[in-house]
C-alpha atoms as one frame of an Amber mdcrd trajectory, in Angstrom:
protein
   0.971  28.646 -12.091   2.829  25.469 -10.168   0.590  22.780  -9.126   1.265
  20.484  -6.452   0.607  17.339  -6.079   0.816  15.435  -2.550   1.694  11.512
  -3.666   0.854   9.168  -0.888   3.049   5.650  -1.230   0.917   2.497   0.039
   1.653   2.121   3.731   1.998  -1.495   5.728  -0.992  -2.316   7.768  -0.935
  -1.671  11.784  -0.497  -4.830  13.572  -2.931  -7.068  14.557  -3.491  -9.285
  17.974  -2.730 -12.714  17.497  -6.449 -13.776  17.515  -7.175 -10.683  14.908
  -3.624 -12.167  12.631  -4.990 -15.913  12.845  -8.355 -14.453  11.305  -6.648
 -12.195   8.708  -3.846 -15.337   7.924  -6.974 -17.403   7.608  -9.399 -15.243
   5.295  -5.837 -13.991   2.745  -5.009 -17.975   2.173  -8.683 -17.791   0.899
  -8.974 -14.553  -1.381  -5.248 -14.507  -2.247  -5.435 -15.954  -5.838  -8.388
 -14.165  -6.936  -6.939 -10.862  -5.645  -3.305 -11.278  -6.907  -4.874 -12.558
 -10.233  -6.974  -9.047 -10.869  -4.313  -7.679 -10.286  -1.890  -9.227 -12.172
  -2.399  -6.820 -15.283  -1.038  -4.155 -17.299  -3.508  -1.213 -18.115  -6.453
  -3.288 -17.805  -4.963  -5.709 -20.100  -4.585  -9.244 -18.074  -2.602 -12.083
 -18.166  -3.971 -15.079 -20.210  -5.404 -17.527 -17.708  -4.371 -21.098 -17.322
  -1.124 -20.525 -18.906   1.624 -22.435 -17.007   4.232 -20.877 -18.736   2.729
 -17.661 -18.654   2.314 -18.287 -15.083   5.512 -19.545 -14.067   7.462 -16.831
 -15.538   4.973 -14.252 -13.565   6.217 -15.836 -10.537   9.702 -15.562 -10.977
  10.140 -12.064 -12.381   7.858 -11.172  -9.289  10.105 -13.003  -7.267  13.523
 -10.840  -8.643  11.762  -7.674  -8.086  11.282  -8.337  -3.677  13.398  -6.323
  -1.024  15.250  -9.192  -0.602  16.430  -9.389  -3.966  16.566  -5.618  -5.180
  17.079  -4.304  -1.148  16.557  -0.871  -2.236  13.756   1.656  -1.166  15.064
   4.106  -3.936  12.473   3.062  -6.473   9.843   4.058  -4.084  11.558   7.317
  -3.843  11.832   8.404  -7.509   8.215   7.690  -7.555   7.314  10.007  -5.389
   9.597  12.350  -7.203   8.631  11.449 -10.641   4.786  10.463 -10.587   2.932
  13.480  -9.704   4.712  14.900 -13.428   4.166  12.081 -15.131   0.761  10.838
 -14.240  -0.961  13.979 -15.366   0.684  14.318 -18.833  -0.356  11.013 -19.411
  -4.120  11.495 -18.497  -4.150  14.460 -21.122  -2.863  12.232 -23.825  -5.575
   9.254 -22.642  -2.869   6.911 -21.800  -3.381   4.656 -19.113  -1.570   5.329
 -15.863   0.278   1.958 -15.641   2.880   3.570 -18.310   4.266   5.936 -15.274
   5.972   2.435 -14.447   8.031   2.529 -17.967  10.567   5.053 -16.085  11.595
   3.124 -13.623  11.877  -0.068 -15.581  13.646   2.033 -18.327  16.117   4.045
 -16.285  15.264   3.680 -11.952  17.352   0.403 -11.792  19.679   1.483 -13.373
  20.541   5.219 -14.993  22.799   6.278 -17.379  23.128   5.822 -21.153  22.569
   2.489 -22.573  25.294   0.480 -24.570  23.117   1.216 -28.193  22.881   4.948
 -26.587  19.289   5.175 -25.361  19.534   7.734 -22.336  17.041   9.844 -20.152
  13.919   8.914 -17.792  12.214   7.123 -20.886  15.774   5.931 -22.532  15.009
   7.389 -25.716  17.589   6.921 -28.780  19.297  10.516 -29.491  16.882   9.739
 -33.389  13.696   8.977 -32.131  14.146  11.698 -28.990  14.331  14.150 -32.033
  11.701  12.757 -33.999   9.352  13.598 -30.703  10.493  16.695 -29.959  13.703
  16.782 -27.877  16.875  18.917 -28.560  19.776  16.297 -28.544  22.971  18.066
 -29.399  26.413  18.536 -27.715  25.213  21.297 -25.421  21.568  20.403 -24.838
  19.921  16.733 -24.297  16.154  16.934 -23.168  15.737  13.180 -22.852  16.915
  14.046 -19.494  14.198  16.717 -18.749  11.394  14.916 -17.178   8.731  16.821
 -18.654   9.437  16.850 -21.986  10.761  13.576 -22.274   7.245  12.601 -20.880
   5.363  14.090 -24.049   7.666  13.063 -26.308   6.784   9.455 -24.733   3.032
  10.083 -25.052   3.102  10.905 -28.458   5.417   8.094 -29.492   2.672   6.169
 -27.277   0.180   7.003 -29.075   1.249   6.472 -32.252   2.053   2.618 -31.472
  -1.300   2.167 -29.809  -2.518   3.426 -33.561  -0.383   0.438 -34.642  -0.690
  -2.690 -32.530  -4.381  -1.614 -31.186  -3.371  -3.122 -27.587  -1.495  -1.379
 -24.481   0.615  -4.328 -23.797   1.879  -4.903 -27.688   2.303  -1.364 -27.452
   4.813  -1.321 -24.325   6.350  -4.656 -25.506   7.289  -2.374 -28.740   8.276
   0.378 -27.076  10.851  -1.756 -25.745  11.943  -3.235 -28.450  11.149  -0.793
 -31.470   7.972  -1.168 -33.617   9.322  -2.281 -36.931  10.685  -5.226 -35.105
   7.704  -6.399 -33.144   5.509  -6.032 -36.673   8.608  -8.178 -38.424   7.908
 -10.623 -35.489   4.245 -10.366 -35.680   3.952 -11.143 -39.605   6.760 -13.786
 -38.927   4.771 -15.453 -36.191   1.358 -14.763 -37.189   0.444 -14.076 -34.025
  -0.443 -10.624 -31.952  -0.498 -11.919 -28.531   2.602 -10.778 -26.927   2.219
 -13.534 -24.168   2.076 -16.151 -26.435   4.704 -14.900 -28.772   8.744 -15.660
 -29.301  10.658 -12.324 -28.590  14.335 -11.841 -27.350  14.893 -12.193 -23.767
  14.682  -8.323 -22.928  11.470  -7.943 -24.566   9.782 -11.158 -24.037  10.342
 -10.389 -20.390   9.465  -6.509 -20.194   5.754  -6.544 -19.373   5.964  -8.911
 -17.149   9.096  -6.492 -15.698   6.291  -3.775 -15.633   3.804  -5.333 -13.895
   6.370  -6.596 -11.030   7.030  -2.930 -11.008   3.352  -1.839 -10.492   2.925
  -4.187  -7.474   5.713  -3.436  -5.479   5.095   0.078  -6.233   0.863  -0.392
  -5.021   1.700  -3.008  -2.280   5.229  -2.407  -0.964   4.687  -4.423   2.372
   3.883  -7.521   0.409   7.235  -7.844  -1.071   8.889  -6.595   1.865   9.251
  -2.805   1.201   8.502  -0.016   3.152   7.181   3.064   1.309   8.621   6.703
   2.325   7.027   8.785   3.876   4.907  11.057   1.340   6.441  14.047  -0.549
   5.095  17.278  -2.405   6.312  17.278  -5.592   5.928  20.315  -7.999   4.467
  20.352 -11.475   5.148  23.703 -12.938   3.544  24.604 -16.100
């Protein structure tokens, strides 16, 4: 039986009277920090504090993810599409729900198959897409199949989580592969990802994923405006 699932995008807030703005202007220059910094994580995992660097490189990824920047409202769209599939799958596999955001970092800015030959909604490599699961072959390729691709995501998942112990080692190595990041980790003796020395894809993913999450929860704030909601269908 098809389930549906009605996904509501954030919407802007109604305007306010001047007097009513000057109040709200006054009271957000107030709470602000404490509210962008709880939520300034990825699955529950937050950002070190008093980092500058750290900090500073929040900031600007944050600030290459705005409308004025990206000026597209697409994202917002495949989410709708795409979330309602995803979201559930990864609840049965007790993965937390800030690893929907993975798609659209991996493959909603921009689709197609990668220069090394990663490809689908999770830009799987034609290998590891077969060690998961997936039929890759000349007339089939189910990295492109949202569902499946999905669990063969969660169970790759899961297995780094068995690895690295830590949701946000675990997405910097799903970028990245997780021989590498344990090379790095001996190499560095260190398991912090924010405090570690990656390439420039990986070092910056995360931090790519949790610009992703806040534009996707508060749209308004970095000059978006979500669509209006859509029903999207999750057959089983």
């Amino acid at each position: 039986m098809a389930k549906v699932f009605a996904y509501h995008m954030p919407q802007a807030a109604k305007s306010l009277s001047k007097e009513e703005t000057t109040t709200k202007n006054t009271t957000l220059k107030k709470e602000e920090p404490e509210s962008e910094k709880a939520s300034l994580n990825f699955a529950d995992e937050a950002l070190p504090e008093g980092d500058p660097r750290v900090e500073k490189k929040m900031k600007s990824t944050l600030a290459t993810f705005s409308y004025a920047n990206l000026q597209t409202n697409r994202l917002h769209r495949k989410a709708v599409e795409w979330f309602p599939i995803i979201e559930p799958i990864l609840e049965d596999f007790g993965i937390p729900n800030d690893f929907k955001y993975v798609p659209l970092v991996e493959s909603g800015l921009q689709e197609g198959v990668s220069p090394k030959g990663a490809a689908g909604f999770w830009q799987f490599m034609p290998g590891t897409a077969r060690t998961y699961g997936l039929k890759v072959n000349s007339n089939v390729d189910e990295r492109k199949n949202l569902r499946k691709s999905t669990i063969a995501a969660c169970k790759y998942i899961k297995e780094l989580y068995g690895v690295f112990g830590n949701w946000t080692m675990v997405a910097a190595a799903y970028n990245v592969g997780d021989n590498h990041m344990r090379k790095q980790m001996n190499k560095q003796n260190q398991d912090n990802y924010f405090k570690m020395k990656l390439n420039r894809e990986t070092a910056g993913y995360v931090y790519k994923l949790i610009s992703m999450k806040e534009i996707m929860e508060d749209p308004a704030r970095y000059g978006y405006r979500a669509p209006r909601a859509l029903l999207a269908m999750n057959a089983e």
